[in-house]
MMTF fields as JSON, N, C-alpha, C and O atoms, coordinates in Angstrom:
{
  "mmtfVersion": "1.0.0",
  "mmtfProducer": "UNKNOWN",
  "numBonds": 467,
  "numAtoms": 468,
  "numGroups": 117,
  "numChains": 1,
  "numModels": 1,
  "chainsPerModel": [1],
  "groupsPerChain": [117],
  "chainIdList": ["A"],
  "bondAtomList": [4, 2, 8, 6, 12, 10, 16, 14, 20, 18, 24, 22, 28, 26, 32, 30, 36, 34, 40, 38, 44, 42, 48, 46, 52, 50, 56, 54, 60, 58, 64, 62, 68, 66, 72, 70, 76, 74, 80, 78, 84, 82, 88, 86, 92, 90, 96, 94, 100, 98, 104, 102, 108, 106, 112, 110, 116, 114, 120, 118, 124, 122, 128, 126, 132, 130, 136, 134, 140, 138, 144, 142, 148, 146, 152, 150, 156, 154, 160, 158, 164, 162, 168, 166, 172, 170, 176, 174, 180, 178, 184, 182, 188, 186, 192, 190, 196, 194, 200, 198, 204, 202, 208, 206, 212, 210, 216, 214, 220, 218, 224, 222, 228, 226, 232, 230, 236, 234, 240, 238, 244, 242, 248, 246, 252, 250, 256, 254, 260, 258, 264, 262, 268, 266, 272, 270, 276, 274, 280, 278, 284, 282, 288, 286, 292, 290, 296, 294, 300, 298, 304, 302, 308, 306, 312, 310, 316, 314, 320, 318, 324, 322, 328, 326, 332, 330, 336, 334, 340, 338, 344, 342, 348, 346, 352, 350, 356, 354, 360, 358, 364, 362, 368, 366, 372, 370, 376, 374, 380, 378, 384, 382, 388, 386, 392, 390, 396, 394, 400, 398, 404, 402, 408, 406, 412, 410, 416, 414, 420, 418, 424, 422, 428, 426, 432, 430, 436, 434, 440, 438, 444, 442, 448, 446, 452, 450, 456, 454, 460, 458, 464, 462],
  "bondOrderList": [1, 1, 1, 1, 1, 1, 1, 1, 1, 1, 1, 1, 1, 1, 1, 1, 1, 1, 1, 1, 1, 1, 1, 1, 1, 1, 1, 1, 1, 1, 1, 1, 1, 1, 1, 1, 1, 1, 1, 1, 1, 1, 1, 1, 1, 1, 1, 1, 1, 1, 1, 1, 1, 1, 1, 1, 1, 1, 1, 1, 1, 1, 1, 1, 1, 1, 1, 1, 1, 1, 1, 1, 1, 1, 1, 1, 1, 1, 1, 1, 1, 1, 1, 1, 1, 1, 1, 1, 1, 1, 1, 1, 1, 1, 1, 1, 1, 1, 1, 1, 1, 1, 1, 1, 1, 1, 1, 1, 1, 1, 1, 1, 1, 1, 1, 1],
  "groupList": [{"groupName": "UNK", "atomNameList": ["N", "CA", "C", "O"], "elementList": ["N", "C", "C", "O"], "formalChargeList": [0, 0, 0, 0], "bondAtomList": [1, 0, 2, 1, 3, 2], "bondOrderList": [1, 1, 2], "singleLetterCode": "X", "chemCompType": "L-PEPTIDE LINKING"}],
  "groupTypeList": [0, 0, 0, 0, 0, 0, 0, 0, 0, 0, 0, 0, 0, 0, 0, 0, 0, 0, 0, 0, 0, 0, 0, 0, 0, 0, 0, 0, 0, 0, 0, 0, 0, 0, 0, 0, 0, 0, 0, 0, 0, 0, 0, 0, 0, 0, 0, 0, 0, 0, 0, 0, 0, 0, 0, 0, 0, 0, 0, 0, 0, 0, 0, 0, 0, 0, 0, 0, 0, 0, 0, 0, 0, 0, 0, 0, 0, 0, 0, 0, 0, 0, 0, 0, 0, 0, 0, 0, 0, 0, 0, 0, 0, 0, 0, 0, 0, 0, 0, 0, 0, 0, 0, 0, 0, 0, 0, 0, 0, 0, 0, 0, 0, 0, 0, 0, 0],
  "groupIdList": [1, 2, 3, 4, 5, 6, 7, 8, 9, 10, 11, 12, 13, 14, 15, 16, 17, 18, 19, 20, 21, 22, 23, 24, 25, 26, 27, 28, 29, 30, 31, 32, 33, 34, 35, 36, 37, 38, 39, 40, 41, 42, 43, 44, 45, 46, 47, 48, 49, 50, 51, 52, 53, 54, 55, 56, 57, 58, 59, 60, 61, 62, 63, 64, 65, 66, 67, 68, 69, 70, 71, 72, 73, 74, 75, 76, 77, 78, 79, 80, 81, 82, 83, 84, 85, 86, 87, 88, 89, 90, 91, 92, 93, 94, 95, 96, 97, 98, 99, 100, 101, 102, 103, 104, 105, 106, 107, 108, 109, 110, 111, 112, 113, 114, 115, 116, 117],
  "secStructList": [7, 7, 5, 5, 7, 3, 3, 7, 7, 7, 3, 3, 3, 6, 6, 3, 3, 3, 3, 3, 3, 3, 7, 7, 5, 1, 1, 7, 7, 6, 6, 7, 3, 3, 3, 3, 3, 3, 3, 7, 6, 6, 1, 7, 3, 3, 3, 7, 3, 3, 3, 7, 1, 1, 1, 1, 7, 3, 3, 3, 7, 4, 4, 4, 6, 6, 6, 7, 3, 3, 7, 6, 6, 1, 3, 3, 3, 3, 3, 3, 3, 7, 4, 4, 4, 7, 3, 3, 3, 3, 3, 3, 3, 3, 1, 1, 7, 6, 6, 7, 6, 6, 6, 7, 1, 7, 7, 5, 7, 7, 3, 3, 3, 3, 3, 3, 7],
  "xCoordList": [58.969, 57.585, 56.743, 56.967, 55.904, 54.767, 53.764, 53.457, 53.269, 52.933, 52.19, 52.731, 50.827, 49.916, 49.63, 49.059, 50.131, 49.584, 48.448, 48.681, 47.58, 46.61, 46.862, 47.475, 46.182, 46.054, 45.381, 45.33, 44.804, 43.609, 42.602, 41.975, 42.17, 40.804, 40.392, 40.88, 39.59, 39.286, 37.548, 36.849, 37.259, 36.005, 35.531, 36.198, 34.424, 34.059, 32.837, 32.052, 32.512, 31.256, 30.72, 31.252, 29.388, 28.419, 29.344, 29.737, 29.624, 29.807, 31.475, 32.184, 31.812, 33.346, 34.608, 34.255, 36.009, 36.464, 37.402, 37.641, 38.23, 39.448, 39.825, 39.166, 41.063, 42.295, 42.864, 43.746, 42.367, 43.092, 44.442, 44.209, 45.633, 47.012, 46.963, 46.228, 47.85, 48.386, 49.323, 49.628, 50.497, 51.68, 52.428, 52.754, 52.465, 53.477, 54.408, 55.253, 55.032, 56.359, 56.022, 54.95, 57.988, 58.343, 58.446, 58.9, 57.539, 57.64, 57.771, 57.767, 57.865, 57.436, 56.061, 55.534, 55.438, 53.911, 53.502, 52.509, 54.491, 54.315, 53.294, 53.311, 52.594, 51.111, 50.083, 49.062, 50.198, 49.054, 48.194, 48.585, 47.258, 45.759, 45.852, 46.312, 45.54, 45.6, 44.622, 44.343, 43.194, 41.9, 41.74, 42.455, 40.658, 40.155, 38.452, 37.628, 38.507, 37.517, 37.128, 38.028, 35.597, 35.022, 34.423, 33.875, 34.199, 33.35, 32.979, 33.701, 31.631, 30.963, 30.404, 30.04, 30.416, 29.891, 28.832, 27.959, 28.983, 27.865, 27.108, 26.0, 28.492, 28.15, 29.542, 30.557, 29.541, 30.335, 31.527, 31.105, 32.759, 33.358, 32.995, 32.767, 32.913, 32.685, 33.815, 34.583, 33.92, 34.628, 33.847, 32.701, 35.157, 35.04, 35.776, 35.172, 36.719, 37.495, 38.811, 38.989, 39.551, 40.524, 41.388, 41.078, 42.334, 43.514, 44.348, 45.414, 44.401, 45.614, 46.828, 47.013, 47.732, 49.077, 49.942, 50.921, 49.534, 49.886, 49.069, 49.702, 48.376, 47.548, 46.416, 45.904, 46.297, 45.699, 44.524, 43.777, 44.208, 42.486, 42.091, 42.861, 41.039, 40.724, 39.022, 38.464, 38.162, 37.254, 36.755, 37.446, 34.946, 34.264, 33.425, 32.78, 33.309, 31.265, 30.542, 30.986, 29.412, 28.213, 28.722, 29.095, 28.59, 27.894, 28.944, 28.686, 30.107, 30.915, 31.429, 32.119, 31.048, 31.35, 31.429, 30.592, 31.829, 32.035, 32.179, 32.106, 32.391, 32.775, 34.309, 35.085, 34.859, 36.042, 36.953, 36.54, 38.238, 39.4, 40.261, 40.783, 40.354, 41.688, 43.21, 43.142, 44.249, 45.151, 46.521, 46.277, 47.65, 48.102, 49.546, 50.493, 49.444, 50.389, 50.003, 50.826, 48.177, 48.442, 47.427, 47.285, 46.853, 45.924, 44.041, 43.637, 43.361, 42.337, 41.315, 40.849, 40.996, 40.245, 38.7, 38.061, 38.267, 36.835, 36.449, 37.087, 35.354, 34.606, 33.315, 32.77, 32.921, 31.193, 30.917, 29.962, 31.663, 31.203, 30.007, 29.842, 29.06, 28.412, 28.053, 28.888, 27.061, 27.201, 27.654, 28.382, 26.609, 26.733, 27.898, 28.039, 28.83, 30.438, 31.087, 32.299, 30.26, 30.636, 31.394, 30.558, 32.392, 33.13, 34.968, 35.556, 35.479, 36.78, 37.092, 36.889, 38.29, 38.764, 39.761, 40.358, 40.02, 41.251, 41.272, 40.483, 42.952, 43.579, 44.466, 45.14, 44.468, 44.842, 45.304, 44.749, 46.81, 46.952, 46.406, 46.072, 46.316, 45.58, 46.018, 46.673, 45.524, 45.506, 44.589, 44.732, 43.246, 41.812, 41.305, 41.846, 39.563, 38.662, 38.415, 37.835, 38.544, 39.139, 38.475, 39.065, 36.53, 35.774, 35.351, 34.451, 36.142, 36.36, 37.379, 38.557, 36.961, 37.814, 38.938, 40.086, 38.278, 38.93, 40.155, 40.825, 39.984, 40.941, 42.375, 43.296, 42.336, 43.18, 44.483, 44.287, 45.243, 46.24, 46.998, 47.459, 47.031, 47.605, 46.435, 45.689, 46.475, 45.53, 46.481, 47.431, 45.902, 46.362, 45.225, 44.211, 45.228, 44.706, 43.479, 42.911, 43.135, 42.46, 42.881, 43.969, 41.572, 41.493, 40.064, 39.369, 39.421, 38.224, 37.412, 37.826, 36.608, 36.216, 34.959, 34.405, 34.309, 33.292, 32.638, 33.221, 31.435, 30.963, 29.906, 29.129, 29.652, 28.703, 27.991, 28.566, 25.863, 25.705, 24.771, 24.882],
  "yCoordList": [-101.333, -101.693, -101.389, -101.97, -100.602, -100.605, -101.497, -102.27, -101.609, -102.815, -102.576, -102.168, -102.942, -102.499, -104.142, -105.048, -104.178, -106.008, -105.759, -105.207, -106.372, -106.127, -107.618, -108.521, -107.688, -109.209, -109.05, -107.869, -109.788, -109.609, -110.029, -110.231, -110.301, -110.749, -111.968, -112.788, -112.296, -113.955, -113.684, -112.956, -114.836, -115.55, -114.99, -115.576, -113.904, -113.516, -113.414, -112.897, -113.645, -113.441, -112.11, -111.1, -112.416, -110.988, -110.396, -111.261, -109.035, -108.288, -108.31, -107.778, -108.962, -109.556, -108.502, -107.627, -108.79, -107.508, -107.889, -109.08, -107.307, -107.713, -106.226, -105.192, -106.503, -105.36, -105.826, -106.654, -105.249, -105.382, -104.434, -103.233, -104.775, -104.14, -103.94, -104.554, -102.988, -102.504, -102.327, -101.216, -103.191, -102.786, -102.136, -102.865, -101.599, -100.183, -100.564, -100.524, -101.135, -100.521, -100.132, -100.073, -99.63, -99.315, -97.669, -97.037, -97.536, -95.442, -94.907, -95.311, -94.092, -92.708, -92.345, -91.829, -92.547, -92.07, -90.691, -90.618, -89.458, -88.352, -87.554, -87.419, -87.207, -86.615, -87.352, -86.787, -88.563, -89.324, -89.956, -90.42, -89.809, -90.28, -91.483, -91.865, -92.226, -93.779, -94.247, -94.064, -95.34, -95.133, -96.497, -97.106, -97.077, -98.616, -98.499, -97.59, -99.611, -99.128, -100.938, -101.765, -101.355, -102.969, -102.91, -101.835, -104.198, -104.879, -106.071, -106.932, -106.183, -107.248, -107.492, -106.62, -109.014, -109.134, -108.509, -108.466, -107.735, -107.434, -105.79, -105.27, -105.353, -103.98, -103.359, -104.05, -102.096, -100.912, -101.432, -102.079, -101.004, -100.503, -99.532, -98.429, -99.707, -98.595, -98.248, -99.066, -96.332, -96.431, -96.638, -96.545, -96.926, -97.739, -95.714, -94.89, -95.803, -94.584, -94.185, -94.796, -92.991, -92.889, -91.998, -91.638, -91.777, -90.898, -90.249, -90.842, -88.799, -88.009, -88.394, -89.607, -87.76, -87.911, -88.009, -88.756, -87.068, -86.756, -87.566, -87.666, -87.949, -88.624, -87.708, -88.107, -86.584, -85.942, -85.593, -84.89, -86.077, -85.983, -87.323, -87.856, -87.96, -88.933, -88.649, -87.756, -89.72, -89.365, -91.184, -92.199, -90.947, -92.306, -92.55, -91.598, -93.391, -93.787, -93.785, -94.314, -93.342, -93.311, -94.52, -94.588, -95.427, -96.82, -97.395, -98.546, -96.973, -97.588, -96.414, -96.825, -95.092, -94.796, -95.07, -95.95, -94.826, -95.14, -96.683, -97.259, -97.134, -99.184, -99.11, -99.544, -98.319, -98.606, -97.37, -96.212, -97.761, -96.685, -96.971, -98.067, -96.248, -95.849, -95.425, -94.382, -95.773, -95.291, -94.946, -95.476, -94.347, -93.891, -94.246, -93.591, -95.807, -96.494, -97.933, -98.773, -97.873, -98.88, -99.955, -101.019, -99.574, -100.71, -99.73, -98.62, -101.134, -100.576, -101.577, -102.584, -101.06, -101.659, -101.73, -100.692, -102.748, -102.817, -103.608, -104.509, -103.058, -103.544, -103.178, -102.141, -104.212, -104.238, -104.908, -104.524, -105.785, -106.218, -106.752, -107.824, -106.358, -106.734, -107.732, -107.772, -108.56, -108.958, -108.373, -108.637, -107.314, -106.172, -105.455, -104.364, -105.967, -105.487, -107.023, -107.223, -107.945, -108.749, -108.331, -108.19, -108.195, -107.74, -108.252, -108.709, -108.156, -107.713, -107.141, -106.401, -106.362, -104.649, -104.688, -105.739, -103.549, -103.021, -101.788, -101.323, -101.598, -100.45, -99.911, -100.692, -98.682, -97.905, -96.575, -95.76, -96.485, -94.805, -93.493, -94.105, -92.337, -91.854, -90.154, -89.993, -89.112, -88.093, -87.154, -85.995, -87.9, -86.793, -87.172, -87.684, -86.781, -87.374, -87.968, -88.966, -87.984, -89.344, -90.793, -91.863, -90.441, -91.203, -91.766, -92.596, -91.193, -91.589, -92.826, -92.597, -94.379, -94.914, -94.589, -95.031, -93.673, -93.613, -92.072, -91.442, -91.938, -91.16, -91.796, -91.363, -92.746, -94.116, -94.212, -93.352, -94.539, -94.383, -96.061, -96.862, -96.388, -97.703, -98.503, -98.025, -100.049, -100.567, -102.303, -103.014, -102.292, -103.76, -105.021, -104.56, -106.069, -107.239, -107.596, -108.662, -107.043, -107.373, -108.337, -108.902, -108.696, -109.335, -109.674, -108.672, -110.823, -111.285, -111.08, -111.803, -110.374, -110.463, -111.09, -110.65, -112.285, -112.686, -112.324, -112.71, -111.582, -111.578, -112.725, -112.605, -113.403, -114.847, -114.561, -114.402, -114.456, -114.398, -114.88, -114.647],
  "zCoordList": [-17.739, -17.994, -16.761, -15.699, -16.876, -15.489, -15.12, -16.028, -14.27, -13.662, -12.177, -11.15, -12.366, -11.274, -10.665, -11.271, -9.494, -9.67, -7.69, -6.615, -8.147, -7.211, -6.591, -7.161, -5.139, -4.432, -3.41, -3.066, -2.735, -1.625, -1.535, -0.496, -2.994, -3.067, -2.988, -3.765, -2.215, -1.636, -1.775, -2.479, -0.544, -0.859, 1.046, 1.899, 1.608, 2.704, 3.176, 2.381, 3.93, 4.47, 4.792, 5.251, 4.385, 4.39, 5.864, 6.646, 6.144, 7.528, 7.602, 8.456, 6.634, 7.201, 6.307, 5.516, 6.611, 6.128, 5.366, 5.565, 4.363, 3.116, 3.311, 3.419, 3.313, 2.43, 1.728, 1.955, 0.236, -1.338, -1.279, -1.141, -1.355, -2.25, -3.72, -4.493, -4.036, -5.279, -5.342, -4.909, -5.889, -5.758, -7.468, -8.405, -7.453, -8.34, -8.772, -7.878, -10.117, -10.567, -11.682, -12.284, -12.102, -13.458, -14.169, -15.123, -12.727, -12.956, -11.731, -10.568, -12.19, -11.128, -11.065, -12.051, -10.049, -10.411, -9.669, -8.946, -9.96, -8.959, -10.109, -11.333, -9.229, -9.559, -10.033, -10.426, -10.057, -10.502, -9.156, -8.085, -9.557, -8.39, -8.564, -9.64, -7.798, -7.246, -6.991, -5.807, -8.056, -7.739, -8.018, -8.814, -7.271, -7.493, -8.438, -8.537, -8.875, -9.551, -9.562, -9.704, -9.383, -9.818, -10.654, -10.898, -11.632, -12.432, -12.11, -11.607, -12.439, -12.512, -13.978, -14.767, -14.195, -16.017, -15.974, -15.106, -17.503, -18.348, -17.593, -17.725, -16.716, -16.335, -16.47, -16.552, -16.487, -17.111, -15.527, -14.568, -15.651, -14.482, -13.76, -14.257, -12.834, -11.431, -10.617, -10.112, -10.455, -9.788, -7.791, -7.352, -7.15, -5.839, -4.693, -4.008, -4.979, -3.837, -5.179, -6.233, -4.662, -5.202, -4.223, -3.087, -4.801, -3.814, -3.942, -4.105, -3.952, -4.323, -4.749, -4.647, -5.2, -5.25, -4.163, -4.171, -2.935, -1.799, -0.874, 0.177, -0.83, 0.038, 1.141, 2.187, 0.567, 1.899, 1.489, 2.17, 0.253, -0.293, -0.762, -1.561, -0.413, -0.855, -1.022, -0.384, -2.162, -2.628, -2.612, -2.706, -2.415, -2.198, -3.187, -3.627, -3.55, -4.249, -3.385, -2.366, -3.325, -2.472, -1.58, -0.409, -2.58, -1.951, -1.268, -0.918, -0.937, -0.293, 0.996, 1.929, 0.919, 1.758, 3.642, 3.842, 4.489, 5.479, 5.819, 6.904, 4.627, 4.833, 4.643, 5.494, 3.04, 2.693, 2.892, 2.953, 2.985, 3.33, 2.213, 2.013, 1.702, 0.492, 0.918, 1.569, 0.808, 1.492, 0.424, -0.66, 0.403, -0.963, -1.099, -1.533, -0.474, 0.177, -0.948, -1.314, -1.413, -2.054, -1.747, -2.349, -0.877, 0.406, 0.415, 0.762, -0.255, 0.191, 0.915, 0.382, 2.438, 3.92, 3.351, 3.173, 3.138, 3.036, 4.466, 5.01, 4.843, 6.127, 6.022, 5.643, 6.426, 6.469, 5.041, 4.365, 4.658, 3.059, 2.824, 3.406, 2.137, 1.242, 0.226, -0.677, 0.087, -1.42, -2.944, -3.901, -2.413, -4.011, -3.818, -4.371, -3.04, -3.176, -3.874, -3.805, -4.465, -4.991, -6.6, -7.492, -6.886, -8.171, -8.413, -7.433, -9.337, -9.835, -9.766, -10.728, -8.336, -7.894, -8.879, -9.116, -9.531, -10.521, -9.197, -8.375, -9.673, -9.035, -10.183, -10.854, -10.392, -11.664, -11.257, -10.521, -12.086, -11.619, -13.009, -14.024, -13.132, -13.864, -13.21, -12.18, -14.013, -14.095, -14.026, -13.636, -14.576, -15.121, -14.097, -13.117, -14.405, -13.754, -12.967, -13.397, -11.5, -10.843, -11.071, -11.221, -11.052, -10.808, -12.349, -12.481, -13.552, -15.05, -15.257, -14.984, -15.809, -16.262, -17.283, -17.338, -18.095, -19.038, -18.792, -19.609, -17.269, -16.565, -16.767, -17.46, -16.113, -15.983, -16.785, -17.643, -16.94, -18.169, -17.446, -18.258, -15.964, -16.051, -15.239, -14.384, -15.802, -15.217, -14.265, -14.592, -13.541, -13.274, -13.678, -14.203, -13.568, -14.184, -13.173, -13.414, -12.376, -11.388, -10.432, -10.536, -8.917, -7.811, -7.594, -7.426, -7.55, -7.505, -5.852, -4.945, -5.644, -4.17, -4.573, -5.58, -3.775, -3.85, -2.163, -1.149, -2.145, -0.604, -0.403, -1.35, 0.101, 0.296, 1.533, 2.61, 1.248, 2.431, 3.314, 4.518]
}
């Protein structure tokens, strides 16, 4: 059975920093991209960064660039948080589109980050 189980997400202050995990079983995930993606109620999922198979390309959302680091190990470094980084991170592996949910083929259950400020 596969199984994306995310953890990290707490309660931080505006400026302050979290690294969310993703930990992997049940497959082999060779060639699949490794991408986080948040929701907040009553808006679509967004994707957040994602990450090669190999790890040697990685890709941002605008809005998070130069705050968050994606890594293909599983770990993603947010710094400089935000309120409006206030969401539910999913981490999902997938094939298409990177920055497409419906890329996605496994999802985990989410991790709540609240930024307070």
């Amino acid at each position: 059975q596969v199984r994306l189980v995310e953890s990290g997400g707490e309660e931080v202050q505006a400026g302050g920093s979290l690294r969310l995990s993703c930990a992997a079983s049940g497959r082999t995930f060779s060639g699949y991209v490794m991408g986080w993606f948040r929701q907040t109620p009553g808006k679509e999922r967004e994707f957040v960064a994602a990450v090669s198979w190999s790890g040697s390309t990685t890709y941002y959302a605008d809005s998070v660039k130069g705050r968050f680091t994606i890594s293909r190990d599983g770990y993603l470094q947010m710094n400089s948080l935000k309120p409006e980084d206030t969401a539910v991170y999913y981490c999902a592996m997938g094939t298409g589109v990177i920055n497409r949910p419906r890329a996605y083929e496994y999802w985990g259950q989410g991790t709540q980050v609240t930024v307070s400020s």
